[in-house]
PAZANU-333151 format. One record per residue (C-alpha): residue number from 1; residue in three letters; chain; x, y, z. Coordinates in steps of 0.25 Angstrom, whole numbers, m for minus. Layout:
   nr  rest  kette      u      v      w
  NUM   ALA      A      X      Y      Z
...
This chain:
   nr  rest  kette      u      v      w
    1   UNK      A    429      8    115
    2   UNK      A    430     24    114
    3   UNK      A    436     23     99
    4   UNK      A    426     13     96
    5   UNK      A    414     21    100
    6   UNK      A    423     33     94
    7   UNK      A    422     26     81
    8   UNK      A    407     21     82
    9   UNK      A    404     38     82
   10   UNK      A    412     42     70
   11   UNK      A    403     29     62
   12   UNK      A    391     36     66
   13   UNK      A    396     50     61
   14   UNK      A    401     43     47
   15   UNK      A    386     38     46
   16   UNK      A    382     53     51
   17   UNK      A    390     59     40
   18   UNK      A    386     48     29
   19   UNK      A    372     49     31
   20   UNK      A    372     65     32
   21   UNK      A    383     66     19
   22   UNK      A    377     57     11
   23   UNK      A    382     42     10
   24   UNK      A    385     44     m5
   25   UNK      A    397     54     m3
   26   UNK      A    404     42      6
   27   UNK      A    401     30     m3
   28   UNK      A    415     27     m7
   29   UNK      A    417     27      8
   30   UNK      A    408     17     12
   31   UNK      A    414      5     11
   32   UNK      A    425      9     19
   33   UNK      A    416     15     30
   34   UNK      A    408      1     31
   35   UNK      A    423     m5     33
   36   UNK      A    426      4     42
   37   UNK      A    413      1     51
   38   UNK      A    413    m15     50
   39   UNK      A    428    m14     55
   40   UNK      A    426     m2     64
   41   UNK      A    428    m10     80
   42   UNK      A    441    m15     73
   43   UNK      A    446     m2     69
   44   UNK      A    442      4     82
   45   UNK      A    456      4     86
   46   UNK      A    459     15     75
   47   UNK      A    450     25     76
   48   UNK      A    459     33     66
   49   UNK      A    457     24     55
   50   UNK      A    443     26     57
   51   UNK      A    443     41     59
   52   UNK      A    452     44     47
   53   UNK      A    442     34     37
   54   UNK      A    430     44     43
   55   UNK      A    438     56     40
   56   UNK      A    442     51     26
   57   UNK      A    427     50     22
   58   UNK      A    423     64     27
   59   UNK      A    416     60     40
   60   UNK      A    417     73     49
   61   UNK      A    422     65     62
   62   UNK      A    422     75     73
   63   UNK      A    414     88     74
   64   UNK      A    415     99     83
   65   UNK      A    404    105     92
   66   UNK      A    409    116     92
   67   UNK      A    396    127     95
   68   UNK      A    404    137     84
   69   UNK      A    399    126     75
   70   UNK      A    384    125     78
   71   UNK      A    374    129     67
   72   UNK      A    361    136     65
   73   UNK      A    349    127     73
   74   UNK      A    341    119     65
   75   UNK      A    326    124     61
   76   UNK      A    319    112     60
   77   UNK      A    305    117     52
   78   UNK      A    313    128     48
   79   UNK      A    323    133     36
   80   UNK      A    339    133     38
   81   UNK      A    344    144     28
   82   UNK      A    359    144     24
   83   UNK      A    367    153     17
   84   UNK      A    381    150      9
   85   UNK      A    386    164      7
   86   UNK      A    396    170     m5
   87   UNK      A    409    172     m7
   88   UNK      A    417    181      4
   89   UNK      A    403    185     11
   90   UNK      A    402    185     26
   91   UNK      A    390    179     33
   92   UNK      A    378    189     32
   93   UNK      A    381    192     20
   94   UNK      A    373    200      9
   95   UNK      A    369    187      3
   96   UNK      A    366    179     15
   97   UNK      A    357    190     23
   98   UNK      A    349    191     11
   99   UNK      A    347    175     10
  100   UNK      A    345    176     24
  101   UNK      A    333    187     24
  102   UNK      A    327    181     12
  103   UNK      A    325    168     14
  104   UNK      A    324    165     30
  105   UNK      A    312    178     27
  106   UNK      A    307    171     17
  107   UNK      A    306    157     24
  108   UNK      A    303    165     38
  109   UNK      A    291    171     30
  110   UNK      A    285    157     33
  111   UNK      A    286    157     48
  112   UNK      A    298    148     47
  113   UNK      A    312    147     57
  114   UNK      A    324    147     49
  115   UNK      A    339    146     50
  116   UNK      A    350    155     45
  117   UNK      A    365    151     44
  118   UNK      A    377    153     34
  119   UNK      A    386    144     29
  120   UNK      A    399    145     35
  121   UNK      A    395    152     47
  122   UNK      A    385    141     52
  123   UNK      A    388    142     67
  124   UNK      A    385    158     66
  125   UNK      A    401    163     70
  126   UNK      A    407    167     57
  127   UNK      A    420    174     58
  128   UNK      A    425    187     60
  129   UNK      A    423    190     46
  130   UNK      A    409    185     48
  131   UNK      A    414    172     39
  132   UNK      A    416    158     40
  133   UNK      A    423    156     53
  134   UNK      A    427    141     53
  135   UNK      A    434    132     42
  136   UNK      A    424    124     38
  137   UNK      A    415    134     36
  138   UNK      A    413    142     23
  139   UNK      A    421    153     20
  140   UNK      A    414    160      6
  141   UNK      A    428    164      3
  142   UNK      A    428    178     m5
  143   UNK      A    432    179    m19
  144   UNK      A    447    184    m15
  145   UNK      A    448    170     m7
  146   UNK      A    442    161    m18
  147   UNK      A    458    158    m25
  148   UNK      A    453    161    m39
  149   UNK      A    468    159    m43
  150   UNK      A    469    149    m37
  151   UNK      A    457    140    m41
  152   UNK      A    447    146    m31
  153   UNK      A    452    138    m21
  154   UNK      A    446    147     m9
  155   UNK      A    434    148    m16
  156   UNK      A    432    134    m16
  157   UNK      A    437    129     m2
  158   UNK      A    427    140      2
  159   UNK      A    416    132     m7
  160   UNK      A    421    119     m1
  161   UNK      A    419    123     14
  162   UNK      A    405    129     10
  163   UNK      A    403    116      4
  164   UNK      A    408    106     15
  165   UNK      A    401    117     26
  166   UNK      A    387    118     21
  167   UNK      A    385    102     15
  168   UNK      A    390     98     30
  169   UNK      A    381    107     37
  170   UNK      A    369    104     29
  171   UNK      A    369     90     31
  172   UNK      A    370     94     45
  173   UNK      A    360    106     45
  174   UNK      A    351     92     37
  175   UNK      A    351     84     47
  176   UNK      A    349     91     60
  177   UNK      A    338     99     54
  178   UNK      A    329     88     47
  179   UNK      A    316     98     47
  180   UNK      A    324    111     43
  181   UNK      A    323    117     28
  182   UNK      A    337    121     24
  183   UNK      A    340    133     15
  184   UNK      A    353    137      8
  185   UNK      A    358    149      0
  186   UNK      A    372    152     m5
  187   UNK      A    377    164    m13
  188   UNK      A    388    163    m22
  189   UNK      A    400    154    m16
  190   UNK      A    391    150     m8
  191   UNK      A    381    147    m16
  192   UNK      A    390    137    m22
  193   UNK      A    392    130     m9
  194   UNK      A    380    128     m7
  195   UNK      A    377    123    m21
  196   UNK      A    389    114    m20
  197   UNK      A    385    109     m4
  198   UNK      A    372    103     m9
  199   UNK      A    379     92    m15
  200   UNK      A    386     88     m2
  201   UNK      A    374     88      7
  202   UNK      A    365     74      8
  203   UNK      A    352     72      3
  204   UNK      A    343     74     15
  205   UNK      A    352     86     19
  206   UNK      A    347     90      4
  207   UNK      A    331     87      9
  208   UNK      A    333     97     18
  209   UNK      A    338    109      8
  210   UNK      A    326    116      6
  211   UNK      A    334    127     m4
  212   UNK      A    348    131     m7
  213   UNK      A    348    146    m15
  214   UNK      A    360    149    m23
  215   UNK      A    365    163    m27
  216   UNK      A    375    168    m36
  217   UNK      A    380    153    m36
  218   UNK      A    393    150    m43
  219   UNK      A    389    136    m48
  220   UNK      A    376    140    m53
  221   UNK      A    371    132    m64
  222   UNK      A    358    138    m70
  223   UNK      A    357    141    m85
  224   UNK      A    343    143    m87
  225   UNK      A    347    143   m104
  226   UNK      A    346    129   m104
  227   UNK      A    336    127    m91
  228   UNK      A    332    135    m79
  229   UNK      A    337    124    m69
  230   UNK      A    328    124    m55
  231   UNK      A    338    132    m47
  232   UNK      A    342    144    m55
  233   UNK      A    338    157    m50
  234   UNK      A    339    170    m52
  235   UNK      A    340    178    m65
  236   UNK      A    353    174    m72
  237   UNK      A    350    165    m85
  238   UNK      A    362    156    m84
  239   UNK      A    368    154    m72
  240   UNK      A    382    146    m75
  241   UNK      A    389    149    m62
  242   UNK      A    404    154    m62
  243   UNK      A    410    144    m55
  244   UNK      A    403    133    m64
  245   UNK      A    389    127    m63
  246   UNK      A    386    118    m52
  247   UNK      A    383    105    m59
  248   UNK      A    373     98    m54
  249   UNK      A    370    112    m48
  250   UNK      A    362    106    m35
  251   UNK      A    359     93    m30
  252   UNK      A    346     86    m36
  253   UNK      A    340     85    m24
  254   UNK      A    338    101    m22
  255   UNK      A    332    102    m34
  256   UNK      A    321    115    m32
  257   UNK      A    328    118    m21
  258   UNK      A    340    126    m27
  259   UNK      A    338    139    m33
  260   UNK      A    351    146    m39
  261   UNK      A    351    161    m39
  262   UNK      A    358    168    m51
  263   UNK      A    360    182    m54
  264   UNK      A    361    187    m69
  265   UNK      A    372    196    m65
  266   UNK      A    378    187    m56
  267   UNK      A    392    180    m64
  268   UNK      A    395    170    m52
  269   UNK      A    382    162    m55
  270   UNK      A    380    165    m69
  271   UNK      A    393    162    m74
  272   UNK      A    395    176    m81
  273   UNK      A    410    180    m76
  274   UNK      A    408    195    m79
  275   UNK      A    397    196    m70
  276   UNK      A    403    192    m58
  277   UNK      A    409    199    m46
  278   UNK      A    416    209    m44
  279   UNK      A    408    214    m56
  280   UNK      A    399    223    m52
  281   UNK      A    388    219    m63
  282   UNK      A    388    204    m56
  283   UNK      A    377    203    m47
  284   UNK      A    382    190    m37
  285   UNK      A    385    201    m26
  286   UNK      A    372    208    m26
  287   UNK      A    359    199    m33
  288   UNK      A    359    188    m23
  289   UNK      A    355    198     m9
  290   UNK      A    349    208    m18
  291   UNK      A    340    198    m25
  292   UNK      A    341    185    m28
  293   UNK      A    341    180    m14
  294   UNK      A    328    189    m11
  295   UNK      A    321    181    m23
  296   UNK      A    325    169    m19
  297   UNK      A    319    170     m4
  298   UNK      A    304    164     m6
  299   UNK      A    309    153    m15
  300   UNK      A    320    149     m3
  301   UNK      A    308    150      5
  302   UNK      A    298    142     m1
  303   UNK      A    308    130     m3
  304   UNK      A    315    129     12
  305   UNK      A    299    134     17
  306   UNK      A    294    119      8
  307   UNK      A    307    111     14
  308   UNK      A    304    116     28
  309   UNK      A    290    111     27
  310   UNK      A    295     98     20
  311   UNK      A    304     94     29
  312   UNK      A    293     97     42
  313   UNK      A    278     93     36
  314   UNK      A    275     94     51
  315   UNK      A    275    108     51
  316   UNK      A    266    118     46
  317   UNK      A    270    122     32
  318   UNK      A    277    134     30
  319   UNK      A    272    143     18
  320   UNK      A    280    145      6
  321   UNK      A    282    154      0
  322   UNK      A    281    157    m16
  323   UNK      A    291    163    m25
  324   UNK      A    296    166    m40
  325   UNK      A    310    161    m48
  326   UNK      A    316    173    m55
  327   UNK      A    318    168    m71
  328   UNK      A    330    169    m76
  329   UNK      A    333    182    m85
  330   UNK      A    332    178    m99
  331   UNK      A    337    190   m107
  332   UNK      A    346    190   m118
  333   UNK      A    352    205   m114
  334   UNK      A    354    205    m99
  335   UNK      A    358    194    m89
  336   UNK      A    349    201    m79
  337   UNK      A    334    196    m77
  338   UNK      A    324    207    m80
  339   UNK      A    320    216    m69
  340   UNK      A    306    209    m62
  341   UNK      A    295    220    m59
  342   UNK      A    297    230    m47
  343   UNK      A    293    228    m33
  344   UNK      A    291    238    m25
  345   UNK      A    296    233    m12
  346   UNK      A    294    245     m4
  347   UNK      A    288    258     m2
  348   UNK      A    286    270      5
  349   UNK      A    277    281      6
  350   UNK      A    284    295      8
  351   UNK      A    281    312      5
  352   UNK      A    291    321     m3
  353   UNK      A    292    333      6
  354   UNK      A    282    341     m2
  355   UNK      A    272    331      3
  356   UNK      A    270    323    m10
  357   UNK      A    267    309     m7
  358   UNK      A    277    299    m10
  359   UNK      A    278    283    m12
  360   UNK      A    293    276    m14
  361   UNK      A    292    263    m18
  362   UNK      A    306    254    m20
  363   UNK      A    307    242    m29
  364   UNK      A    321    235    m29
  365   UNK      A    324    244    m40
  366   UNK      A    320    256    m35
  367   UNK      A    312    267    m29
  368   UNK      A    300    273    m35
  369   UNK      A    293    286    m31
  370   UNK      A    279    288    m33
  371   UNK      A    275    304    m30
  372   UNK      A    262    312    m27
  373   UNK      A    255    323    m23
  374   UNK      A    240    324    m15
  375   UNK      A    230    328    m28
  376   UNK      A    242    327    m37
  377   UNK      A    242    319    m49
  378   UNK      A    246    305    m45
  379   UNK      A    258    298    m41
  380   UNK      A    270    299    m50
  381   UNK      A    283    290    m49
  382   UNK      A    296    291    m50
  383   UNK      A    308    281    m48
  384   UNK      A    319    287    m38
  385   UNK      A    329    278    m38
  386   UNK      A    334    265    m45
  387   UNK      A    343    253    m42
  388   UNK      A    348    245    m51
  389   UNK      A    353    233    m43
  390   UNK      A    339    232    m40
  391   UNK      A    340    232    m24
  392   UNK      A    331    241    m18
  393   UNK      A    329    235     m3
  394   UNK      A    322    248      3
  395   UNK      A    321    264      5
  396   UNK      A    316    274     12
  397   UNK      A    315    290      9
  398   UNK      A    313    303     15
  399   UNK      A    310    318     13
  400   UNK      A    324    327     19
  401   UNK      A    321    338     27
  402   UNK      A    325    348     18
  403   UNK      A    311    346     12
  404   UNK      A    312    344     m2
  405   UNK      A    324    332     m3
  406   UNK      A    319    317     m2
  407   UNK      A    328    306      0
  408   UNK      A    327    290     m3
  409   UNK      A    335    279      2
  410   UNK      A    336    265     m5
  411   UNK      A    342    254      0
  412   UNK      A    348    244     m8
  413   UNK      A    355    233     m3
  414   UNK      A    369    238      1
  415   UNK      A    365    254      4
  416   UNK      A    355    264      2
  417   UNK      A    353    274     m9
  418   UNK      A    348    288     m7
  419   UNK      A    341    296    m18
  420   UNK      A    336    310    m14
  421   UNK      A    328    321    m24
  422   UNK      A    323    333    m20
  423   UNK      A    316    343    m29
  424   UNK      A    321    347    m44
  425   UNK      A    334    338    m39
  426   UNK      A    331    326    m45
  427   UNK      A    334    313    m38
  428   UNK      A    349    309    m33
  429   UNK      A    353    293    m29
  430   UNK      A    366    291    m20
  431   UNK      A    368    276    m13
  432   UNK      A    374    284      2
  433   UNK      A    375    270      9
  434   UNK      A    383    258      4
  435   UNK      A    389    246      8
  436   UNK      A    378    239     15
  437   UNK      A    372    224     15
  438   UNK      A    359    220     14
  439   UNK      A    352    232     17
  440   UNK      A    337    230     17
  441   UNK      A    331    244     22
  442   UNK      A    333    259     22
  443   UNK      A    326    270     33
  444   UNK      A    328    285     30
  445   UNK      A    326    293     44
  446   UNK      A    334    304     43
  447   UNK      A    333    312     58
  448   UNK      A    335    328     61
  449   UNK      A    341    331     75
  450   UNK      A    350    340     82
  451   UNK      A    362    339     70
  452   UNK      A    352    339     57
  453   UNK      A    346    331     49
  454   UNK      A    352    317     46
  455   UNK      A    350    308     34
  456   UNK      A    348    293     41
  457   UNK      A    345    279     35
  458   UNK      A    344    266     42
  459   UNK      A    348    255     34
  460   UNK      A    343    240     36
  461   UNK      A    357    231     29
  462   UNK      A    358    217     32
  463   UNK      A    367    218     45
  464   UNK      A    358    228     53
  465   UNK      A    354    245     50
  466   UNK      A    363    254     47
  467   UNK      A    361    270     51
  468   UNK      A    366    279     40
  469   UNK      A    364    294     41
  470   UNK      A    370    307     36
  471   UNK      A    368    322     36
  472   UNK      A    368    330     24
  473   UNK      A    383    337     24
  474   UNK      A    386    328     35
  475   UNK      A    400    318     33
  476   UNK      A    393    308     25
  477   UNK      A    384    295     27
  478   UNK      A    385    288     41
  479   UNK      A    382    273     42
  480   UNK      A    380    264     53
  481   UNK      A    374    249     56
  482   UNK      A    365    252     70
  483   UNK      A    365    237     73
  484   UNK      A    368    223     69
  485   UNK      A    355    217     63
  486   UNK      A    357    203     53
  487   UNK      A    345    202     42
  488   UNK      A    337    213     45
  489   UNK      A    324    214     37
  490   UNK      A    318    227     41
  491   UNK      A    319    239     48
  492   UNK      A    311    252     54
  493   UNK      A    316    265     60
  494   UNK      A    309    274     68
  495   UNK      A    311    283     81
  496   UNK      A    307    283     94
  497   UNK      A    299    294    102
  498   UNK      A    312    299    108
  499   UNK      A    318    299     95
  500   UNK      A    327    288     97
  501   UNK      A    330    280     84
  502   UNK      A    323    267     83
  503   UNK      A    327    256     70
  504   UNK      A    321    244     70
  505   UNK      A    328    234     63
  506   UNK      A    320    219     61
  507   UNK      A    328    205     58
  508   UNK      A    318    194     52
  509   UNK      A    315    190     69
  510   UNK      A    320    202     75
  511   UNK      A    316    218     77
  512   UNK      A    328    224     84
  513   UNK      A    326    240     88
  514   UNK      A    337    250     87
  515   UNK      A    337    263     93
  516   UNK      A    348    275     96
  517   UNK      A    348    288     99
  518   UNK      A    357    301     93
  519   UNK      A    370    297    101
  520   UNK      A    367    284    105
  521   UNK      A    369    269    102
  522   UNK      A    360    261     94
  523   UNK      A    352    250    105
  524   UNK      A    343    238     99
  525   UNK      A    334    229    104
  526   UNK      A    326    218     99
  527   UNK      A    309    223     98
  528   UNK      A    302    211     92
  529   UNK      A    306    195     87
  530   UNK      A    299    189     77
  531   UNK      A    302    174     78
  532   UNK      A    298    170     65
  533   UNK      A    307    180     58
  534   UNK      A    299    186     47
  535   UNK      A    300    201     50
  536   UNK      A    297    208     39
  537   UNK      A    293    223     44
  538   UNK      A    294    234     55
  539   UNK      A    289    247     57
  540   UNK      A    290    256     71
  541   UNK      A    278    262     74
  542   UNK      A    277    276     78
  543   UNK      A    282    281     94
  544   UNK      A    268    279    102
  545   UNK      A    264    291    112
  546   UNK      A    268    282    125
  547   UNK      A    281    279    120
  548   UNK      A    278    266    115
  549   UNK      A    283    261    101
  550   UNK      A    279    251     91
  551   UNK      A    287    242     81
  552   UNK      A    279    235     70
  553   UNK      A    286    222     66
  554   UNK      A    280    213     52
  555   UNK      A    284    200     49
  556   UNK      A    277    191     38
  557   UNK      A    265    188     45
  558   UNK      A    263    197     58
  559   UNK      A    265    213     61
  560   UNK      A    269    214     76
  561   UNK      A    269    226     85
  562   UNK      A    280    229     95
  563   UNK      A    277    239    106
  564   UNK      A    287    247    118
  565   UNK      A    287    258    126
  566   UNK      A    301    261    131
  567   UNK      A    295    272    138
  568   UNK      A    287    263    148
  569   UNK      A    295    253    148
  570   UNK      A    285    243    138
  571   UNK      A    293    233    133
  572   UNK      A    293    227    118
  573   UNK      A    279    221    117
  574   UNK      A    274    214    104
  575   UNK      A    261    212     96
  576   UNK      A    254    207     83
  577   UNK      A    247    219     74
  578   UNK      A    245    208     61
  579   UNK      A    247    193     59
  580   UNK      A    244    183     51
  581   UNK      A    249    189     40
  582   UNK      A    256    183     26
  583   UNK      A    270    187     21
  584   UNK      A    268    203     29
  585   UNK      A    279    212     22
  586   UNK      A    276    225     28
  587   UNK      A    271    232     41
  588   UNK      A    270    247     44
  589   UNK      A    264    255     55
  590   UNK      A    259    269     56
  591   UNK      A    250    276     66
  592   UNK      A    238    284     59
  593   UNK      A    229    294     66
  594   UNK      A    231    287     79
  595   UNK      A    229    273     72
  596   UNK      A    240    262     73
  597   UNK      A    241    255     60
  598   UNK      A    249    244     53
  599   UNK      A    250    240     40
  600   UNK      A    254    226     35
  601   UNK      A    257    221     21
  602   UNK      A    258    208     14
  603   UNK      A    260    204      0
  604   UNK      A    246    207     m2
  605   UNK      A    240    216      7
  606   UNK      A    241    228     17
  607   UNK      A    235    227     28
  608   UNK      A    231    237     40
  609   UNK      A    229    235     55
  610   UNK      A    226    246     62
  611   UNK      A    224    249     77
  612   UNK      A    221    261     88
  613   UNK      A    217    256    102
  614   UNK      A    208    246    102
  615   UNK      A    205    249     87
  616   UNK      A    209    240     77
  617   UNK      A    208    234     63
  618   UNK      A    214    229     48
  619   UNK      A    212    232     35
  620   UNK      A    217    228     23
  621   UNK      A    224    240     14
  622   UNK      A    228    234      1
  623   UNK      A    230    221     m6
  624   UNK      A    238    217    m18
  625   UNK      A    234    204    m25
  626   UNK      A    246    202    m32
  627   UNK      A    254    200    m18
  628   UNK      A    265    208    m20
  629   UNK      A    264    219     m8
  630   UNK      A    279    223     m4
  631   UNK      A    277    234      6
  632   UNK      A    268    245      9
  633   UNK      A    269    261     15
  634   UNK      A    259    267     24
  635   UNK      A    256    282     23
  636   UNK      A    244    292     27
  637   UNK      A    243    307     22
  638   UNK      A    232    314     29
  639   UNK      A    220    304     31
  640   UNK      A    223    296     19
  641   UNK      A    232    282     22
  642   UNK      A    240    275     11
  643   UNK      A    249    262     11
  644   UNK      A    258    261     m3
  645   UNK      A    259    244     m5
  646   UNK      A    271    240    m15
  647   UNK      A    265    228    m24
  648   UNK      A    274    224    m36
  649   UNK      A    278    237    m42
  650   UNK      A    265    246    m38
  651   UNK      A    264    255    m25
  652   UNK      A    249    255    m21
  653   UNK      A    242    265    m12
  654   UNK      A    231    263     m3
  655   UNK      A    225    276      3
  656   UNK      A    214    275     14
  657   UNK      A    207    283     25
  658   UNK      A    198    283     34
  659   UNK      A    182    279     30
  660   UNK      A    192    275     17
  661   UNK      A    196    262     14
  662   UNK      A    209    259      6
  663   UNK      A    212    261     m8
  664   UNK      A    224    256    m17
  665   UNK      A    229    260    m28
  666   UNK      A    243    260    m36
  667   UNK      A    252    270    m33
  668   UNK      A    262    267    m42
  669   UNK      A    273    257    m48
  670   UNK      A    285    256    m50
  671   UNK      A    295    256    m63
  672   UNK      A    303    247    m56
């Protein structure tokens, strides 16, 4: 009785597998499995006959329950997003952190849960090598493990795991989360695992993609001579990959629901052998983090938003929201698109150290000054530094304490540029930090103490803030990460009324505060948790009289107000300043003539909210009908107060004061 009942449970797992796999892929089988059943009390006696004939037809007998194994939880009304990364790349890679911030903030944007996991490290223990761990799990295999002599035989059993990996635990993933909309990204060798997986998956499993997003992909198959097919992305012309074009590139069912990113200077996807790695010109190792993946976001968004509403009509709707496909660079003489006009993506109101008023304004390309002097002759404009690669993620500038030399820090994607000028010097460039990933912000606050005065930058990467810091005629730059933080968004830096250093670092859910003293360890704590993980801003607002302090946190709709007083012993207390509001970029807080206030953007305003006491009110500062606010400062001189809003490629500023109401005008634009 044992082997019969034995053998009744591996029937139901063959018709578990046949129905989840897809009964086509078995048909030549069939007949021998209806034999089999019609004869199974018969050949109870040989339980190995009948084990061998389920082994021979693919049928995964036993599984293990081993907890190592367990995978994300299911977000039923929610979005499951999954990355396949590139060749020889751990998990957390540059490529993987971006789709991570990118997308899960673009679909978090809509008050929406989602799910993070990487291929190959589903049960979230990758090795020691922060790699794949198990066999069976896929290994992105680096180029020096591919056997190009021998047939790329490395590469492609590392494809084939990838393959048998992801199409296995989608139809898993399918059918234990019916209600969840799943999103998929693959960059390079991974991206060709993915392509390649759809065609192994079922049809409902396919119902349930909501969008797969390629990049730099190998198979590409996109010539937009002969017609743009409904996935090519990016800018390259014609896409041929160099491995050979996919044919039919995706299944038919997933049709609008494929988009294929490819690079003109990328050779891997468009087929153009000189312009792949390791030469220095090829673009597959930088365009995807630095771009592409960032452009993409809002489309993502928009289609895994519309399957998660499909696929749970009893729910309120979640918003989608809109977004544009890059054409493809038509020129005869350049295989790059052309430049689109400049952003200005964030500003900052400064003074030169003879108190002429200053505004710095950073596109991706570069940093624009714009000059002038109190009853002078307007603002002038000049550009003070360019970068090519077109990265520009942040900066931040200061005056030095000599008086006359002014120093500004720009942070690109891997380090941080200084430029410094002083007068009848001209201006001089020097990158002083390298060798980082993913670094989305830079913070000058140099400090005078007992030893002199100390250069210092905090710099926000993709795996926490680093401290750097140096003296002039010291022994060079030192660099140090103060804390393990994964996809951070933002940061602030301030210090407290005993002059301990304070760094506020926020994740898309989390605030966490750091704070040291000269001679001491760094300490961190967690100040606020934002459930819906759409944290977007943070300011720390000045040291009150009591000893109290104040952090300012902005995600896209609400600004909230943390209090403490480690003085008296006044635990962390939270509280709403705005809400209600749409797609909020920006918060900053200052304190004028005794007067808290708070400023908010949004694409198309900026707001103030202003309190003292029992006192309060709002008002509106500016608005911009073309939608396209960015970021904003906030500055007063004397009685007069300004905010400068980036829109497009202007700076406006809007001047006020008391008994009168703003005004705006255009500061200036930038070349690009």
């Amino acid at each position: 009785m044992l082997v019969e009942a034995l053998l009744w449970i591996l029937m139901g797992k063959l018709c578990i597998t046949l129905s989840g796999a897809g009964v086509e892929h078995f048909r030549t089988k069939i007949d021998e499995v209806i034999s089999l059943c019609r004869t199974m009390r018969r050949k109870a006696q040989s339980f190995t006959f009948f084990l061998a004939l389920l082994i021979s037809l693919g049928v995964t007998v036993f599984e293990t329950t081993d907890p190592a194994k367990a995978e994300p939880e299911c977000k039923n009304g929610g979005v499951y997003v999954l990355f396949a990364r590139g060749s020889g790349e751990t998990f957390n890679g540059p490529r993987a952190l971006s789709f991570q911030h990118y997308i899960m903030q673009a679909i978090a944007n809509a008050g929406i849960e989602n799910q993070w996991a990487e291929l190959g490290n589903l049960d979230n223990k990758p090795g020691p090598d922060n790699k794949a761990n198990n066999p069976g799990e896929y290994p992105a295999v680096a180029w020096t493990n591919w056997g190009i002599l021998t047939g790329w035989e490395g590469y492609y059993a590392s494809v084939r795991t990838g393959v048998a990996e992801l199409a296995r635990h989608l139809n898993d993933r399918a059918a234990k989360c019916p209600k969840e909309s799943i999103v998929i990204g693959g960059y390079s060798q991974g991206a060709e695992v993915v392509g390649t997986a759809l065609f192994n998956v079922s049809s409902y499993t396919l119902s349930r993609i909501a969008y797969v997003a390629l990049y730099g992909d190998p198979r590409t198959s996109a010539c937009n001579a002969i017609m743009r097919p409904p996935w090519s992305r990016g800018n390259a012309f014609c896409a041929l990959g160099s491995l050979g074009a996919r044919a039919p590139y995706i299944p038919m069912q997933l049709t609008g629901r494929v988009g294929s990113w490819c690079d003109a200077w990328d050779g891997v996807c468009t087929g153009f052998a000189p312009l792949t790695p390791p030469n220095p010109l090829s673009s597959h190792t930088r365009a995807y983090q630095d771009r592409w993946i960032a452009d993409s976001a809002n489309e993502i968004a928009n289609k895994a938003l519309s399957k998660r509403n499909e696929l749970n009509p009893s729910s309120q709707s979640a918003p989608l929201p809109s977004y544009t496909i890059t054409p493809p660079d038509t020129s005869a003489d350049s295989p790059a698109a052309p430049p689109p006009p400049p952003v200005v993506n964030s500003v900052k109101r400064t003074a030169a150290p003879n108190g002429t008023r200053e505004v710095y304004a950073a596109t991706k390309s570069s940093v624009t000054e714009a000059w002038w002097s109190p009853g002078g002759d307007g603002a002038h404009e000049s550009e003070i530094i360019h970068i090519s690669q077109d990265n520009i993620v942040g900066f931040d500038k200061v005056n030095e304490p000599n008086g006359i030399t002014q120093s500004l820090y720009t942070a690109v994607p891997d380090g941080v540029w200084e430029t410094w000028w002083r007068p009848n010097e001209g201006v001089h460039h020097n990158k002083i930090i390298t060798g980082l990933s993913g670094v989305r912000q830079v913070i000058a606050d140099p400090v005078t103490d007992s030893v002199g005065y100390t250069h210092r930058l905090y710099v926000l990467a993709s795996d926490g803030p680093y401290e750097v810091w140096w003296r002039d005629g010291g022994d060079g730059i030192h660099a140090n990460r103060l804390d393990v933080v994964n996809g951070p968004v933002t940061m602030d830096k301030s210090r407290g009324s005993d002059g301990t250093d304070q760094l506020y670092v926020a994740t898309p859910t989390y605030v966490y505060e750091l704070w040291w003293r000269p001679g001491t360890g760094v300490h961190h704590g967690t100040v606020i948790n934002i459930t819906q993980g759409n944290i977007r801003s943070l300011d720390k607002g000045d040291n009150l009289s009591d000893g109290g302090q104040l952090l300012y946190t902005g995600t896209s709709t609400t600004a909230w107000q943390t209090y403490w007083n480690s003085t008296t012993g006044v635990g962390l207390t939270n509280g709403i300043i705005a809400t209600g509001q749409t797609n909020a970029i920006q918060i900053k807080k200052t304190v004028y003539n005794g007067v808290h206030e708070l400023y908010l953007a949004t694409p198309d305003h900026v707001q103030e909210y202003w309190w003292n006491g029992p006192n309060n009110g709002t008002s509106t500062l500016i608005n911009i009908s073309q939608n396209n606010i960015t970021g904003f400062d906030k500055s007063s001189d004397g009685a007069d107060q300004q905010i400068y809003t980036a829109s497009g490629d202007l700076v406006y500023e809007t001047w006020w004061r008391a008994g009168v109401g703003p005004t705006s005008s255009v500061l200036f634009k930038v070349a690009r």
